[in-house]
N, C-alpha and C positions, 0 to 999 in steps of 0.2 A: 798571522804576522807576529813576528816577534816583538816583545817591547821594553823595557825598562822604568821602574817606579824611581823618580827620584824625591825622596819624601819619606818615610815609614812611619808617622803616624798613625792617628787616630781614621784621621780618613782615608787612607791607604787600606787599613781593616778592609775599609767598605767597598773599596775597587777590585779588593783580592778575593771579594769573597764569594764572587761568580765566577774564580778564573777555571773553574774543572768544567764551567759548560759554554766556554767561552772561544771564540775563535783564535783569540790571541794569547800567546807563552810569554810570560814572564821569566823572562832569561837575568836581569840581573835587579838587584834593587841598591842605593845609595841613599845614605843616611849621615851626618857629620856623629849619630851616635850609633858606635857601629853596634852596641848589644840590638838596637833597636833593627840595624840593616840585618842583622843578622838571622834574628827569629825572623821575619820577615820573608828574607829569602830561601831560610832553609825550610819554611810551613810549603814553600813553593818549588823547592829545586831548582833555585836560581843562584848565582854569585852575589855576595855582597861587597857594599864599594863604602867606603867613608868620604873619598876625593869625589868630584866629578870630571874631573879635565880625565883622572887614569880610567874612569868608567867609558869614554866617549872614546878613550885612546886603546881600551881592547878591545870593547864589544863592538859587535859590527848591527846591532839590533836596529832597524830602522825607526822604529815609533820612543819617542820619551814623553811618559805620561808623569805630567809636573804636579806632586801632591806637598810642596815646599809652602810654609806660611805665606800668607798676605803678602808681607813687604817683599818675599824674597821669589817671588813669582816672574818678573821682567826678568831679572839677571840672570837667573836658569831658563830660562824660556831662549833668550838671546844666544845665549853659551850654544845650546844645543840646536841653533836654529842655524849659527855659524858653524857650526859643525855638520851640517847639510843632517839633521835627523828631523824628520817630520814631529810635531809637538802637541799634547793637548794637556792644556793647564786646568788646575783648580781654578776658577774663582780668586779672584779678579785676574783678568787678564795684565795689568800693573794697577801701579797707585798713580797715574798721572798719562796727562791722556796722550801727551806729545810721547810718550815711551810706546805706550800703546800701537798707535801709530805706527811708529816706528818697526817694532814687532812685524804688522802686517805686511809693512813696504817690505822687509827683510825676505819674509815669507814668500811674500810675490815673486822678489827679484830672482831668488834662488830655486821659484817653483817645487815651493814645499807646502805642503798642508799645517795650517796652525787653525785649533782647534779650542776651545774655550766654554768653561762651565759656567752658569748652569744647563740644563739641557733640558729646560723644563720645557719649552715650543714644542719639543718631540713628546711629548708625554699625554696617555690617552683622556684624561678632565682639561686639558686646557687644546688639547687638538679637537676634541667635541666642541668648548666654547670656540674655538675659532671656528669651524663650521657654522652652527648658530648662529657667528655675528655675520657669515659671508653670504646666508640666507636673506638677508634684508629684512629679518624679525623684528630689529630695534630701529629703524629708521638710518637716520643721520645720529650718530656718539657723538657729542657733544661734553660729556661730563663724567668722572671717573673718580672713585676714590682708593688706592692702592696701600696696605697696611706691612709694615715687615716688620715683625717683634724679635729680634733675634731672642730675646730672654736674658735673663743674669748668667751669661756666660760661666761665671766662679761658682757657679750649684751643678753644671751640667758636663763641662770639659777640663780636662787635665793640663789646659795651659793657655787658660785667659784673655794670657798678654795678648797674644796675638792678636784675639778681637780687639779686647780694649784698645790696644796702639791704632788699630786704623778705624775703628767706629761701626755705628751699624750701615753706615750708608755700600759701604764696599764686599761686605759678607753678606746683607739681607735685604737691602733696596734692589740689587742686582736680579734676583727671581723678578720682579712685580714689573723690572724694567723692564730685562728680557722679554719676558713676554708682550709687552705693550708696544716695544720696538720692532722684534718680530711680527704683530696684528698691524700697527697703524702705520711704520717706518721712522724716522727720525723726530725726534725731541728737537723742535728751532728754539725754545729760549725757558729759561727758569725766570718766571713771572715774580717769584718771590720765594723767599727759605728763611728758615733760624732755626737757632738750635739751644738744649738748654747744656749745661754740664752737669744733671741731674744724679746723683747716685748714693746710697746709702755709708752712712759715714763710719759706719762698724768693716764696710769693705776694708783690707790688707792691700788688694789689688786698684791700682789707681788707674783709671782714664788716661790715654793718650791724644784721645777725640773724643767731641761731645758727644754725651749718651743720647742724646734724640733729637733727630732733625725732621721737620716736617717743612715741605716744598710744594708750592702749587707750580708743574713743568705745562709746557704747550709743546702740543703735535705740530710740525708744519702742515698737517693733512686734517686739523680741526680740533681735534678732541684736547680738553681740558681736564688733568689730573692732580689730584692733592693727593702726595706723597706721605706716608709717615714712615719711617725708619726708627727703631729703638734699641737699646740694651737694655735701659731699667723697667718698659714693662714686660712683662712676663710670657712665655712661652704659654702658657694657660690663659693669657686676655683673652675677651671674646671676639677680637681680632687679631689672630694670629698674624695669616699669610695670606690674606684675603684681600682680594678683587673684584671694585662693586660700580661696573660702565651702566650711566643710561643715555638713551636716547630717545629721542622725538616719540616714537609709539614702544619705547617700554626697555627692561630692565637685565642686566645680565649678572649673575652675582657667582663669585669664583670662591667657592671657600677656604682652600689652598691654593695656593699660584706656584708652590712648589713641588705638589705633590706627585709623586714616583708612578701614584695608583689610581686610579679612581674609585669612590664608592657611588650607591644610587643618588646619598644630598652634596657631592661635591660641585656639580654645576646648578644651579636653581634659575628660573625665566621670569618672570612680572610684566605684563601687558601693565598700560599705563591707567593706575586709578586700581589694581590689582595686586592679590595677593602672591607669593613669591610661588613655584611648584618646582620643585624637583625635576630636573630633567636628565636621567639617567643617560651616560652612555650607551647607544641600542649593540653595542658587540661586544663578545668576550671579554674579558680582562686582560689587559697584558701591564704587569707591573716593570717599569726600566729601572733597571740597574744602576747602579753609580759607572759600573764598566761599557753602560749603553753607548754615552758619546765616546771612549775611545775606539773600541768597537767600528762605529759607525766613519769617524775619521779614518779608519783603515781599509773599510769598506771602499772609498771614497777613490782612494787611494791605489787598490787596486782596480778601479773603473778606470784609473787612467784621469781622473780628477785633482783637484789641487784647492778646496775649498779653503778661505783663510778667515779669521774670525773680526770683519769686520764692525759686524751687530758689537761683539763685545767689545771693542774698540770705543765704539761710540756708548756705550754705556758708561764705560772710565769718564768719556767725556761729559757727560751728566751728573754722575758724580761731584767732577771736581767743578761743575759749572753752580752746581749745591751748594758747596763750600765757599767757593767765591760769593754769591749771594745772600749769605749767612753775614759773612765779611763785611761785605761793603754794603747790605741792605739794600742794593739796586737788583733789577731785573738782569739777567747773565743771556746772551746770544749768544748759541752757539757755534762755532764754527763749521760751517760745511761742508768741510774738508774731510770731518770724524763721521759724514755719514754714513750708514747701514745700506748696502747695496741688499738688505733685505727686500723682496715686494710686499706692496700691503697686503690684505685680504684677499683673499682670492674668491673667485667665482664658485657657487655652490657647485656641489657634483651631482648635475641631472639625473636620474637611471637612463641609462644606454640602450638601445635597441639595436641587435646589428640583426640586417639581413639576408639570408642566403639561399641557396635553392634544392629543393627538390631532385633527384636524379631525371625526372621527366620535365625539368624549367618550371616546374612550380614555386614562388615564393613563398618563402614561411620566413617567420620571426624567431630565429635562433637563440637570442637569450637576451635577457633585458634584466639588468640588475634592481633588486627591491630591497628596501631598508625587509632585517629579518623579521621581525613586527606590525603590524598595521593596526587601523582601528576604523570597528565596525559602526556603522553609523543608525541602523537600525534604530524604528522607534518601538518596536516590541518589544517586550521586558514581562516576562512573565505572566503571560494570558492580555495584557493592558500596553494601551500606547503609551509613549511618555515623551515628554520634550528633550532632545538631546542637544539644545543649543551650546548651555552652560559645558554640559559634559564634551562636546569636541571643539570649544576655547580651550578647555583646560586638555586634552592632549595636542592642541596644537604648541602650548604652552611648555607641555613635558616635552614635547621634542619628536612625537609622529610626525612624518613625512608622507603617508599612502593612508588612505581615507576613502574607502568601499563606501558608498555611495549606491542606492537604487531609486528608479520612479516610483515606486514600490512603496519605498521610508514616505514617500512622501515631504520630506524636508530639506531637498536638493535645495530650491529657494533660501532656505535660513542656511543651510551651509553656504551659499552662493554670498549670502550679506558678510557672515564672517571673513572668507577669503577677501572680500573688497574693502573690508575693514582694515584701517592704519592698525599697524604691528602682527601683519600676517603675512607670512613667508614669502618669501620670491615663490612666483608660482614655478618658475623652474626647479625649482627645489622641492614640489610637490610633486606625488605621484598620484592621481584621480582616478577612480573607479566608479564605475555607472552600470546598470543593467535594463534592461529592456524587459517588461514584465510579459509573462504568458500573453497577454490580450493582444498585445503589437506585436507578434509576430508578423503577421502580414505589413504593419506600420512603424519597422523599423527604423527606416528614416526619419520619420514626426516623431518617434518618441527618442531616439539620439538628437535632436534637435532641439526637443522641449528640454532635457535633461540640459543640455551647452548651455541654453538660455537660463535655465536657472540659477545653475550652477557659476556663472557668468563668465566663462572661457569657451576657447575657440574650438582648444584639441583635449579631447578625455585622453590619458593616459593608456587606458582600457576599457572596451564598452564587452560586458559579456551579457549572453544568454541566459536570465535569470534561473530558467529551467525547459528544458529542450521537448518540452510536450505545449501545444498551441490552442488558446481558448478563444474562444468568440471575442470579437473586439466590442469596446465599449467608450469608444471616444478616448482623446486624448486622456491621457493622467498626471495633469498640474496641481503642482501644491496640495496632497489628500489630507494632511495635516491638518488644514484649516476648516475640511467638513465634518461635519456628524460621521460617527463611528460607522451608524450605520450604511449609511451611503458610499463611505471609503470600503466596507466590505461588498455592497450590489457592483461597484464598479471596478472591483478586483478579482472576487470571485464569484463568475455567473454560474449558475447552474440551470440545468435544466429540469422539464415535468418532475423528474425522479430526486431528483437533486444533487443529482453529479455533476463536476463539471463539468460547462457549456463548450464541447471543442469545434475546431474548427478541421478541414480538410486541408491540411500545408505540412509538409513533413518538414524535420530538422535540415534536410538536407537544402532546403528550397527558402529554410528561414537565413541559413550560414550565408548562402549567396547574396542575398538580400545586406546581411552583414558585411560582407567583402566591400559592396559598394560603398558604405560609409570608409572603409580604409583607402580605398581607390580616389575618393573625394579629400583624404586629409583632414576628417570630424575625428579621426581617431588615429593612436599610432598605433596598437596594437589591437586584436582582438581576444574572446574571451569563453569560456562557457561554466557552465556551473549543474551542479549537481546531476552527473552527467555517468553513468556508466560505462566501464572499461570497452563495451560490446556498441554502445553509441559513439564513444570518440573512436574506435577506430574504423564504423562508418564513414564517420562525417571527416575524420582524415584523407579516405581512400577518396572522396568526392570535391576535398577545399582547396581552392586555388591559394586562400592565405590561413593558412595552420591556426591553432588557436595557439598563443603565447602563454594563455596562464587555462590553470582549470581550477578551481572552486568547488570543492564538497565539502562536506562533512566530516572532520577526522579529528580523533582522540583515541584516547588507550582505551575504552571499549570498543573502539570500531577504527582501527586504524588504516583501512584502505590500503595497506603494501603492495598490492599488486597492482589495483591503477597506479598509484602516486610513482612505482618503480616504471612503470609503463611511459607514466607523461617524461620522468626523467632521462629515457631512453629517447623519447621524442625530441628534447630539450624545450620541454613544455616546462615553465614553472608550474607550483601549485601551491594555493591559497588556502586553509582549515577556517571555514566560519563554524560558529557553536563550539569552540574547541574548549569549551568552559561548563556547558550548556547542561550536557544528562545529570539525569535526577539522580543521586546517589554516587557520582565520581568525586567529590572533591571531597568525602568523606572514606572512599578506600584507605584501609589501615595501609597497603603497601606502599602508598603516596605519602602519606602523612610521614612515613619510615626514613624515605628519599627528603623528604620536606624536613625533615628536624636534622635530619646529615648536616646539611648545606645550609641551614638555618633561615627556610625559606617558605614561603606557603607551600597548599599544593597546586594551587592555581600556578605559578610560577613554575613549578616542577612538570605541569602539563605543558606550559609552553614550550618551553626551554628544549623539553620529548617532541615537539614540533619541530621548532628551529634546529635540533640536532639530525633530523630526518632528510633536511633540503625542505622544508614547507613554512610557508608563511602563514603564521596567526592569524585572525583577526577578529580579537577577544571587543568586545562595547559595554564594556562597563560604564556606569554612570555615576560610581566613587569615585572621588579624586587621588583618594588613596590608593586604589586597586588598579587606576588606570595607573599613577606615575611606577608601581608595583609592575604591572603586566610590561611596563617598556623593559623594566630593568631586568625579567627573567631572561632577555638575549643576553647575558652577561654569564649565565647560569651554564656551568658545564658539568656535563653528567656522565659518571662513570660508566663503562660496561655492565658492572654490577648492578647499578640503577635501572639502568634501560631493560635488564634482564627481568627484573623486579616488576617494571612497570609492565610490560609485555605479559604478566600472569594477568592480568586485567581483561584482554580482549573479550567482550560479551558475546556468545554465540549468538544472541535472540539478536545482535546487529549484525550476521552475515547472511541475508536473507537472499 
């Protein structure tokens, strides 16, 4: 789509400087200084305007992106709004809220999209906190503290005034709103505000508004936030742009509220009575551009939509509802009028299971979506068991969703108290994995049973086959955590005279059936198996009325299994790498470490990440807290062909046996 800058600033720069990989042409730019329209439009191969009424009266460009100062935003916005051109403005949508309004009504009436920055709700550290809080981790928000330092403007920008005339409330309060109006929906009243007119007396550039106001606003929907907005302190405080909700069971802390990007500490979690942890966005990176939201209004636009920027409407309206209570020192209610036909929060996003059939009417489980990362719940840790209580709060804490689970670990139970535990996710929002050890094969319904009970839910997510060879049973296996070591081993692994294992006469084919019924009952959504050969699963295929959904082995760059893992993805089997951290000697290959200093990253992450780029889910159980919030953030990690080539010299022959 075509567009037009009307503005060539400073922040104009920053909108132009994505337009070569942009869907939208910059056809003309207008400036009142035209050296400035000029360089401007000719860096771009567009027309330059000084007027706007002549720019609106030749081009026929449908989009005008408003990059014009603070005060001068309404009345270009308006201009071009009557002139039937779709709009998306800098920041602030006006200085006052009935303009505002107005704006939108126009918008409406003429079925035009008007559009309005910041656009920080779309961006990937605050669309992860907004998942987090739609998980039900923190309870009921009740409490919130939102910080916007715009800085000393006169150290940083080539023209002040502009801030200084309208304050920080309408350049820097705007990010911390947006986004709280977007999460919670409308702001009903400013509890209280003041401001000081604080600023250094060596400044040349004088205040038009007070340099800092701080506002305790009220959600109509509960949540309570103390606002600060500033110019005099500093871009460098140790509260920038930061956003810090709690609630009833625990903590969400937003380091930037305007950031473009996300890094691993820009969102941090805090169960209540707990230290803060890192909680990595678990996907790629994608940094948005200053040209995202026009972009995305264009987008809109041609769906045949006509969205108008009511959120920031009502943001104006908070604003001046600040100012007013500075004023008059009374509480401000706001009008309802200015509300954000934003929704609040929305519902977690479950993993999906769709299913379909077989060309002979067999069901199978075609795909079911899994966070790229999971975490392993094992208590084995290098020859010795170990408690893994502490260590899976604190990745429930970073922000895993899928939690491999076996009767096996023996601590289904202590993971069973955490989940029941206040400040632990919507179990919709979890993904659970269970296994049924060698010995219950024949007793796979008691031991999918005892597993539910422990674990204290109805439906496992996934119940697999811990390993498709079948040993003597030996009684249920509840809680092995709490026995002697040695007794957890007689009653996991029998052996007989010789001291091999104890098996039993049941084939895989006759255990899978046995597994069907638990899915035919609804103990489970999907089914599973594990450490399984390419030459077993496409037995136990040709024989299963319900396909396995995920398969589980062993896989890293000594032993990368491509030919099952390509196998299962032709099936549209997922597949899950436990130990993917594990062999004695990989996390010190020089070729790793090579990849690892590229990207400025372990090589533990660099093994991941060679996972997650494969279609295969991790699921590394560390019991660092450092290496666990580390292992979430390697899905972030994108690795070149050159890397993957690199890491593929690894493959161990002595593991294709």
């Amino acid at each position: 789509m075509e567009c037009a800058f009307v503005g060539a600033g400073a922040v104009a720069e920053k909108y132009a400087a994505s337009l070569t990989e942009s869907p939208l042409e910059l056809t003309a730019v207008c400036d009142r200084v035209a050296d400035r329209a000029n360089q401007l439009a000719t860096a771009n191969g567009a027309t330059s305007y000084t007027d706007l009424g002549e720019l609106l009266a030749v081009e026929s460009t449908p989009l005008v992106v408003n990059l014009t100062s603070h005060d001068a935003h309404a009345t270009v916005t308006k201009r071009c709004l009557t002139a039937d051109r779709h709009v998306f403005s800098e920041k602030p949508l006006a200085l006052d809220a009935d303009r505002a309004a107005t704006l939108v009504s126009i918008a409406e009436h003429r079925e035009l999209a008007l559009g309005c920055a910041p656009i920080n709700h779309q961006c990937d550290a605050q669309q992860h906190a907004r998942s987090l809080l739609g998980d039900d981790r923190f309870g009921q928000i009740r409490l919130g503290y939102a910080h916007a330092h715009v800085g000393r403007v006169t150290e940083w920008h080539d023209n002040p005034s502009a801030f200084l005339d309208v304050g920080p409330l309408y350049d820097g309060a705007v990010y911390p709103l947006n986004l709280l109006i977007s999460w919670f929906g409308r702001v009903e009243r400013v509890r209280t505000a003041d401001s000081l007119d604080v600023w250094p007396n060596r400044e040349s550039h004088a205040p038009g508004r007070p340099t800092h106001v701080e506002a305790t606003i009220e959600f109509a929907s509960g949540p309570v936030v103390r606002l600060t907005a500033s110019l005099y302190a500093p871009h460098w405080s140790r509260e920038f742009n930061s956003l810090e909700l709690h609630g009833d069971d625990g903590s969400l802390y937003l380091a930037d509220s305007g950031a473009l990007a996300a890094n691993v500490e820009t969102v941090s979690v805090g169960g209540v009575g707990k230290a803060y942890v890192p909680a990595p966005h678990p996907s790629p990176p994608r940094e948005r551009s200053y040209l995202d939201g026009p972009e995305r209004l264009a987008a809109a636009v041609k769906r045949g939509q006509r969205p108008t920027a009511s959120r920031a409407a009502h943001v104006v309206a908070v604003c001046n509802a600040i100012e007013a209570a500075t004023s008059s020192g009374n509480s401000i209610v706001i009008d309802s009028c200015t509300t954000t036909r934003e929704s609040l929060l929305p519902p977690p996003v479950r993993p999906v299971q769709t299913e379909t059939a077989t060309p002979d009417g067999n069901a199978r489980t075609a795909s079911i979506r899994l966070p790229p990362i999971g975490f392993g719940c094992s208590r084995y840790r290098e020859g010795a068991y170990v408690d893994r209580r502490d260590s899976i709060a604190t990745a429930l804490d970073a922000g895993y969703r899928l939690f491999d689970s076996a009767e096996l670990y023996g601590n289904e139970e202590r993971i069973g108290d955490l989940l029941d535990a206040s400040g632990t996710p919507d179990r919709d929002g979890l993904f659970l994995v269970s296994k049924v050890w060698n010995t219950n094969h024949e007793h796979v319904v008691e031991a999918c049973e005892g597993s539910l009970d422990a674990l204290g839910v109805d439906t496992l997510d996934c119940y697999m086959l811990h390993w498709p060879e079948a040993w003597a049973y030996q009684g249920p296996l509840r809680n092995l955590a709490v026995k002697p070591e040695d007794e957890q081993e007689a009653l996991t692994f029998p052996t007989d005279e010789n001291g091999d294992p104890k098996t039993v006469d049941t084939s895989l084919t006759e255990t899978w059936h046995r597994m069907e019924q638990l899915y035919d009952r609804s103990d489970v959504r999907t089914l599973g198996i594990c450490n399984v050969t390419l030459d077993q699963l496409e037995t136990l295929i040709t024989s299963a009325r319900v396909l396995p959904a995920i398969v589980q082995v062993e896989s890293h760059p000594y032993h990368p299994q491509t030919e099952l893992i390509q196998a299962c993805h032709d099936y549209g089997i997922r597949v899950m790498a436990h130990s993917p951290l594990s062999p004695s000697g990989l996390l010190d290959e020089r070729n790793l470490a090579v990849v690892a200093e590229k990207h400025g990253v372990s090589q533990a992450a660099v093994v991941l990440a060679w996972n997650v780029q494969r279609g295969v889910v991790p699921i590394p159980s560390s019991i660092t807290p450092d290496h666990i919030v580390a292992n979430l953030a390697a899905a972030r990690l994108q690795l070149t062909d050159e890397d993957t080539a690199r890491i593929a010299k690894l493959e161990d022959p002595a593991f294709n046996r």
